[in-house]
N, C-alpha and C positions, 0 to 999 in steps of 0.2 A: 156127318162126321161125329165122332163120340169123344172129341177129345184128347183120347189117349194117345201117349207117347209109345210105340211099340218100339221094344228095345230088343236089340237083336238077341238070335237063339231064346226067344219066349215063348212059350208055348202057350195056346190057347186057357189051360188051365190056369196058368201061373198070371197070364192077364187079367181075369177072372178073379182067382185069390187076392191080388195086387188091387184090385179097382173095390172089393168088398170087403179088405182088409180091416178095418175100420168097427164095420158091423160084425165080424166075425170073432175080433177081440172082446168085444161087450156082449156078446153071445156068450163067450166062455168065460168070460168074468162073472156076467149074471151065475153062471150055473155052480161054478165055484163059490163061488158067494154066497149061494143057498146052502150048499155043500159046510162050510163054513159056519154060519148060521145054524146049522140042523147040530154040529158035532162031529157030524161024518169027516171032517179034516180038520186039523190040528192048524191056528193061525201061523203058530210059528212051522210048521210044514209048509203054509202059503211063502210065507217071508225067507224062506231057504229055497224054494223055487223059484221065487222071483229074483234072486241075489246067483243062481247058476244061471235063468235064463237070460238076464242082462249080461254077464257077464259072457256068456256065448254069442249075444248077438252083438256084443260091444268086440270082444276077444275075433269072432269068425264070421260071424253072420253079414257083417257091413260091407266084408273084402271080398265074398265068395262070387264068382261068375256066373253060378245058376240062380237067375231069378227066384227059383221057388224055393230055393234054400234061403234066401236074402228074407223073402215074405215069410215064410214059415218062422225064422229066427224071432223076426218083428212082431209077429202076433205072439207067439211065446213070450215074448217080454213085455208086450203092453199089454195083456190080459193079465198076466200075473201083477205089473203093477198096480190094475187098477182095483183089484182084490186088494193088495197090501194097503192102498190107501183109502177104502169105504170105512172102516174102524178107524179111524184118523178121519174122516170126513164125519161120521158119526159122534164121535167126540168133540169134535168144535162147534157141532150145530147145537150139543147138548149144553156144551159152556154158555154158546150166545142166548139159547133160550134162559139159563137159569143167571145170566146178567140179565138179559129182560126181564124176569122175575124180582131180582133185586132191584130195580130202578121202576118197577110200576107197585114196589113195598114201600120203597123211599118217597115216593110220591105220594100215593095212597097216606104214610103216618104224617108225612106234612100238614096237606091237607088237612087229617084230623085234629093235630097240633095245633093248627091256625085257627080252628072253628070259633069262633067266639061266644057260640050260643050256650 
């Protein structure tokens, strides 16, 4: 047994999409991402895709009967989200580093401050 729930009128494909969904969003995240990175796509283009494909899969995508429009919606919206949030994830790894720089300066002028020699 593999686990899976098979849900009526699914189609082998759509089981398949459905159980690799997952990896398939970070697949097209990764490449947009570079995409993004190179220049080749405008971030605010990222942040307008991902604001129609949420909204389609929030709007249609959740109530539809065919599976593979259900999974197809879903991957459209967490691939695009997780592009909109690598710059935002970027950004706070860059904040944490440069508090860690502040707080190993403030230790460091202590330190020297304290030296008595």
């Amino acid at each position: 047994m593999t686990g899976l729930v098979v849900e009526h009128r699914e189609s082998l494909f759509s089981r398949r999409l459905r159980r690799r969904r997952a990896q398939i969003a970070v697949g097209i995240a990764a490449v947009e991402g570079v995409l993004v990175l190179v220049g080749v796509v405008s971030w605010w283009a990222v942040v307008a895709a991902a604001t129609v494909s949420v909204a389609a899969y929030v709007g249609a995508g959740r109530w539809q009967l065919s599976p593979g429009v259900r999974t197809a919606t879903w991957l459209a919206a967490v691939s695009q989200l997780v592009v909109v949030l690598v710059p935002v994830g970027i950004a706070l790894v860059g904040l944490l580093a440069l508090a860690g720089l502040v707080v190993i300066a403030v230790v460091a002028l202590t330190v020297i401050l304290l030296d008595r020699r």
